[in-house]
N, C-alpha and C positions, 0 to 999 in steps of 0.2 A: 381269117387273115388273108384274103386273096387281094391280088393287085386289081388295078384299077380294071383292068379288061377284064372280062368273064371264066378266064381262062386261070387255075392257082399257078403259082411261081412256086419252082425246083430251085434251090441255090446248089450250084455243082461245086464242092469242094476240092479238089485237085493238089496230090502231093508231091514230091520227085523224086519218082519211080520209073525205069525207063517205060513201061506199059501205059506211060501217063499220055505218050505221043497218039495213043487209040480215043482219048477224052471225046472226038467228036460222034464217035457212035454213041455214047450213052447220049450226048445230048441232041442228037437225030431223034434217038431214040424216046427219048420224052420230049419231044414236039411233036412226033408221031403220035402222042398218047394224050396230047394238048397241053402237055404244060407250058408255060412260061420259062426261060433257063436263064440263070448269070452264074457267072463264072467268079470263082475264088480262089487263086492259087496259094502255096505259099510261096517266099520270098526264092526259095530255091528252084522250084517248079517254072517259075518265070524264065530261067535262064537257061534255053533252051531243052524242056522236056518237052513240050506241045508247040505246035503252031499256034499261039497268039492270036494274030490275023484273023488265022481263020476261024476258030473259034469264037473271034467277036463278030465277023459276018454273020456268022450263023445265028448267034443270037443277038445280034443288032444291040448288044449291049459291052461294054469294055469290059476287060478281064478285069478285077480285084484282086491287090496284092499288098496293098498297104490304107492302113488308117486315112479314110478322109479327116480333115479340119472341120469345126464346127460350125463353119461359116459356110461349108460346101455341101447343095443337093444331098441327097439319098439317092445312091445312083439306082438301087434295089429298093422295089418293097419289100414288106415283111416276106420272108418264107413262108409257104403251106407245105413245105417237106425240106430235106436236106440228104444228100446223098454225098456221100465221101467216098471216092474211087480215083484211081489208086488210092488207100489210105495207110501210111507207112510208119513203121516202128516208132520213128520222133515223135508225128504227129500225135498217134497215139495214146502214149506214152503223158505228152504235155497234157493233151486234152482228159486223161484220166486224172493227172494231177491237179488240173486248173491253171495250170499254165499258160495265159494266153498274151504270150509275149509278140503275136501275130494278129495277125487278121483272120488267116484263117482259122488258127485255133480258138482265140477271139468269138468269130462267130458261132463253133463248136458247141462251145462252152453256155452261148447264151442261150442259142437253139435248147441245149437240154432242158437248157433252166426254166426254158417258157413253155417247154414241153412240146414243141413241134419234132413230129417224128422225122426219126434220122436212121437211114440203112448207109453200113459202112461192105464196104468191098475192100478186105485188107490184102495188101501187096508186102509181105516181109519175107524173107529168107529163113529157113530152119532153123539154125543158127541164131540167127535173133530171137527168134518166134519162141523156142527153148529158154530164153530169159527168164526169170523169174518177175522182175516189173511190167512187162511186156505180159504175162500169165495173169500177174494182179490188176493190170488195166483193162484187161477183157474182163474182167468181173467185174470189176468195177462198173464199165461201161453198158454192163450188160443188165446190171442192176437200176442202171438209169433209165432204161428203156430202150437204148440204142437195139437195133437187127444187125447182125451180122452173115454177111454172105459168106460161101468157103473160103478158108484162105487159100491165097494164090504166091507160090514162092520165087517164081520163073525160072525154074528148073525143070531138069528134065530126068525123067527114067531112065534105066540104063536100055539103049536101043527101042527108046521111044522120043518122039516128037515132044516139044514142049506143048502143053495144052493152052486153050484161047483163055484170054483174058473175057467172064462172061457178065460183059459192060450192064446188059439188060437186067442181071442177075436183082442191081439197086433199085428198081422200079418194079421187081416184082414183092422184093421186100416191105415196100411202102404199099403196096396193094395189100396189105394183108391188115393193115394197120383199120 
């Protein structure tokens, strides 16, 4: 399923998480590695967790956040991978249940279905992550096929720095695929 150019298409999934504001290193980062990237937010990630703008300079394609009409382009080819980072308790959550009352869960959802491989880089808090549906979504999801990179809570140790959000971490996931 690759795009027209030579090159496969990454769809970058993006949630709202504050760490979401770092989204243009992952997609440096897989242009660096030849992919193709578009961007899919969800509806609340649009409202100021990333820079927009710049994100579509980068990859000369508009961000994704709501259902086109049937009448309008494909603004994206198919995916040859799918990377979810920040990927947050909601999204999760929906997308283990089938949920795709978005786009970007939406796409999620279909990605698994067609079986294009998908690394997620989860951003949730202890607290959540301690959930019990949030525990049955990672199996769930894991049973799909999805990779799962470490989770990331953005917290800190006591008398330690908070550690880096490691963007690159979903491209190495998909390398192994």
């Amino acid at each position: 399923m690759t795009s027209q150019s030579s090159k496969p298409f990454l769809y970058v999934v993006v949630c709202a998480a504050g760490i979401a504001a770092g989204v243009g290193e992952l997609v440096a980062a897989a242009q660096e590695q030849q992919w193709e990237v578009g961007v899919i937010a969800t509806p609340v990630a649009m409202g100021g967790f990333f820079d927009v703008e710049a994100v579509e300079s980068m990859t000369g394609r508009p961000v994704r956040s709501a259902w086109r009409s049937p009448a309008d382009p494909r603004p994206f080819p198919p995916p040859d991978a799918v990377a979810v980072a920040p990927a947050t308790f909601n999204t999760l959550n929906k997308w283990a249940g089938g949920l795709a009352d978005t786009l970007a869960v939406g796409t999620l959802c279909e990605a698994a279905g067609l079986g294009v491989p998908i690394a997620v880089l989860p951003c949730v808090n202890d607290a959540l992550a301690a959930h019990p549906a949030y525990q049955d979504s990672l199996i769930r999801l894991r049973g799909m096929g999805v990779r799962f990179g470490e989770p990331y809570s953005g917290g800190t140790q006591r008398g330690a720095s908070r550690k880096e959000f490691a963007w690159g971490h979903a491209l190495e996931l998909l390398e192994r695929r």
